[in-house]
SESEKOL-423449 format. One record per residue (C-alpha): x, y, z. Coordinates in pm, whole numbers, plus 50000, padded with zeros to 5 digits. Example, Ala and Ser with C-alpha at 12.3 -4.5 7.8 and 13.67 -1.06 7.14 Angstrom:
# SESEKOL-423449
512304955050780;513674989450714;
This chain:
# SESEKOL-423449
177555413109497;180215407309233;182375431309123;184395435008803;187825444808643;186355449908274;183005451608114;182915448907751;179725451407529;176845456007266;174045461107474;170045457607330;169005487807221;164935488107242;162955525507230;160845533707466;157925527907277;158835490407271;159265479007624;156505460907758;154895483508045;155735460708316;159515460808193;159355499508212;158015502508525;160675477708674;163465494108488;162045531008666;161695518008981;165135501308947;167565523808786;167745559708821;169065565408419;164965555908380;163545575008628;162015602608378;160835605908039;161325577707744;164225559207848;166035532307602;166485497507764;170595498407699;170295529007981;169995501008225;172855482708090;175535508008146;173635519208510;174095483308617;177565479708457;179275513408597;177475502708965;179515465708916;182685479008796;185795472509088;187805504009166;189545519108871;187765488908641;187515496008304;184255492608033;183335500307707;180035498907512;179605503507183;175425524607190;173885547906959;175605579806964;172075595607090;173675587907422;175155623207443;172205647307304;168935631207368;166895647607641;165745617907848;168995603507858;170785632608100;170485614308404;173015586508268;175215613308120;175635624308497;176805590708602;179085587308322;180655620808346;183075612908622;184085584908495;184495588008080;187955586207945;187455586207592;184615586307334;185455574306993;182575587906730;181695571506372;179015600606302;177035588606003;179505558305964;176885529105956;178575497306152;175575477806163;173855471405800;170555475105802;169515498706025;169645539406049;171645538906361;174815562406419;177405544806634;180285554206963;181845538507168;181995545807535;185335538507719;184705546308104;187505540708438;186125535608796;188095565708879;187145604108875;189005622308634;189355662008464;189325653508123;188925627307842;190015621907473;187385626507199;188325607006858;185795617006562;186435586306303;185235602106050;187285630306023;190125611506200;190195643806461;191155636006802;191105663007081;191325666707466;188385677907652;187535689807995;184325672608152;183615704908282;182585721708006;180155696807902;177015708507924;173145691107947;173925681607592;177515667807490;179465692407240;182635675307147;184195712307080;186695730507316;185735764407125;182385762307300;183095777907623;184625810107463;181805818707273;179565850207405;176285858207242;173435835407280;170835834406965;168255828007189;169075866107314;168415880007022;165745858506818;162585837906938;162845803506824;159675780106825;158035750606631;156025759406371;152235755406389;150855713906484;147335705306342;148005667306419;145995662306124;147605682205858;145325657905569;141975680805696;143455712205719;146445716405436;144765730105074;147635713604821;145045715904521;143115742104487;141725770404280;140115799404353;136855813704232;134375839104349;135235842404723;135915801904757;138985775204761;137415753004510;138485714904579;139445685404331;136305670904532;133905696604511;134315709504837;134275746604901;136375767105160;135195798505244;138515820705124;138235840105445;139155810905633;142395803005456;145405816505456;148385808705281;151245786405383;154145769805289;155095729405264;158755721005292;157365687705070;156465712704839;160075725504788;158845764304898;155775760504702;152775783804810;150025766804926;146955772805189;145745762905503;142435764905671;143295788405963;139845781706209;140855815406400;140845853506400;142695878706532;140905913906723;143575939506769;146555923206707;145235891106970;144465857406829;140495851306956;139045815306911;135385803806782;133195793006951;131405762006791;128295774406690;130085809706533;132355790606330;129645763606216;127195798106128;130155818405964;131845793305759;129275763305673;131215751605377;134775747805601;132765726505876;131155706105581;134955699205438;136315696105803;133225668505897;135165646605644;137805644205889;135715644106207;136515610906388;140185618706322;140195649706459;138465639606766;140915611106790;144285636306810;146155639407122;145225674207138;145335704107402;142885699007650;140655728607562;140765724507157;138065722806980;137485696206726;137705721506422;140785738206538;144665722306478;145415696406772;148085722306949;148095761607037;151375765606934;153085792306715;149215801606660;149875842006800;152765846206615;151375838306229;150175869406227;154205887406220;157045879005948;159065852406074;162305830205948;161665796005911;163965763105872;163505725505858;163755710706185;165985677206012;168735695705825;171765677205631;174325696605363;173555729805477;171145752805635;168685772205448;166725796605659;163345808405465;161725840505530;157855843705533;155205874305530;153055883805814;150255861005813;152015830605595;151485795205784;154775775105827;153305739305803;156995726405939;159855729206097;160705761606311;159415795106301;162015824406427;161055860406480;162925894706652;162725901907011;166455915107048;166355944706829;168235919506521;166205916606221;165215882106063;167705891805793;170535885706063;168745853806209;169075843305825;173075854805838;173465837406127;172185801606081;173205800705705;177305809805884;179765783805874;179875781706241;176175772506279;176745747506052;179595735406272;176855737306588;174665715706382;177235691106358;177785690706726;174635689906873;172175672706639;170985641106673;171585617206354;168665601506223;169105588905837;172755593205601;174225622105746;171095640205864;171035656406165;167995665606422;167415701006547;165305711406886;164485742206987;166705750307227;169535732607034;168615771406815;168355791007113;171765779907304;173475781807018;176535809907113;178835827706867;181305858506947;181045869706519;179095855906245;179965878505979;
């Protein structure tokens, strides 16, 4: 029942993946930061540490700067909001050799407050910001609030196609010849089956995809096993390669084993669409693909708000996009930064031109 003036430290940082089960389901039943989704151990730490701080006690933690975008971790930024005076960033700075990991440092007080300082160490940028304007994710950036039009508005954003087993499916080399994808192998693909589709490992290379579905009046229709095993005999042959993988995917619940592992993006192959890499780091370059073209990565962007892809394209190549991207994506290697979907979508701009 101890209570504290100052907390200092470097708590253990341990993904989700690696906590033994019974350690997650204590630290769930015990601590509300890991009540949903795929917690990191050091949640606990500053839970535990904020509930044993004395009134107007002071602690800071040095964590991975994660803290402030990743999804699973908004409960804790609720219980830190009230409390945060000051956030000191090293962005890509490294401070532990080694590892990938982008560093902050948390300074909280035991007393509610409007506002706290932000320090970027990198750019040796310090600025004022009010706690109220911080939204599910943390944007260090007071220009936020004034901004008006929302991309997601304008432009659908969504991942890009998911076979979960890209090696059966993704035609790299190839040629063509009389009605058939011809194979280094020897196996045939019925050309009818394929369609074209584009690699991001391939540096915008063209290349093909088995595509096990049709579309009837502008709707995508599935298969059923014993059409596509009678229609395309020398794609089921290829695909039987890769049969105890496939059936092995976490994949939808009503897939079947010749078709990619999620539903996703699947209706919207058919229309021209924008697509960009979902890990971006320099800049932002925003591809645009023909109707029926498979993205095999990334995200896929097309027009529902009367703006044409050629605008989406203005818009995330801008300056301030780029400036969003440094906000709101997660690090991962260097100076890389991680994208979501609705990281695109909620991004908000008065002008882009």
């Amino acid at each position: 029942n101890r209570e504290f003036s100052y907390v200092l430290g470097n708590p253990p940082y341990i993904v989700y993946r690696d906590i033994e089960k019974n350690e997650r389901d204590y630290l769930r039943s015990h601590f509300e930061s890991c009540g949903e989704g795929k917690f990191d151990y050091y949640y606990a730490f500053i839970e535990k540490s904020i509930h044993d701080l004395e009134e107007n006690g002071c602690m800071a933690y040095i964590v991975p700067s994660s803290i402030y975008k990743n999804v699973f971790a908004r409960r804790l930024r609720e219980k830190i909001r009230p409390f945060l005076t000051g956030v000191y960033d090293y962005t890509s700075q490294n401070k532990f050799p080694g590892t990938t990991i982008s560093s902050t440092v948390l300074c909280m007080r035991k007393q509610v407050s409007v506002d706290f300082c932000y320090r970027d160490m990198e750019q040796k940028r310090e600025i004022r910001l009010r706690k109220e304007l911080l939204g599910e994710k943390w944007i260090f950036d007071n220009a936020t609030a004034e901004r008006r039009i929302r991309f997601g508005e304008w432009f659908q954003v969504s991942n890009t196609v998911a076979t979960l087993c890209n090696d059966a499916f993704l035609l790299e080399d190839y040629r063509k010849e009389n009605g058939y994808y011809i194979l280094p192998d020897g196996d045939q693909i019925e050309e009818e089956v394929v369609k074209p589709a584009i690699s991001r490992k391939r540096r915008g290379e063209t290349c093909a995809m088995i595509f096990p579905y049709t579309y009837e009046s502008g709707e995508l229709r599935h298969y059923t096993n014993e059409e596509f095993r009678e229609r395309f005999p020398c794609a089921v042959k290829h695909l039987e390669r890769f049969q105890e993988r496939l059936k092995k995917r976490a994949s939808d619940k009503n897939a079947a084993w010749f078709e990619y592992g999620r539903g996703q993006a699947l209706q919207k192959v058919q229309y021209r669409k924008a697509v960009l890499p979902s890990i971006l780091t320099n800049r932002v370059r925003v591809m645009i693909v023909a109707e029926g073209v498979i993205p095999c990565a990334g995200f896929m962007i097309t027009e529902r708000g009367g703006r044409t892809l050629e605008d989406a394209k203005n818009i995330l190549e801008s300056p301030g996009f780029y400036h969003y991207l440094r906000q709101i994506g997660i690090f991962t290697t260097g100076k890389s930064r991680r994208l979501t979907v609705k990281d695109i979508e909620n991004y908000s701009f008065d002008t882009w031109r």
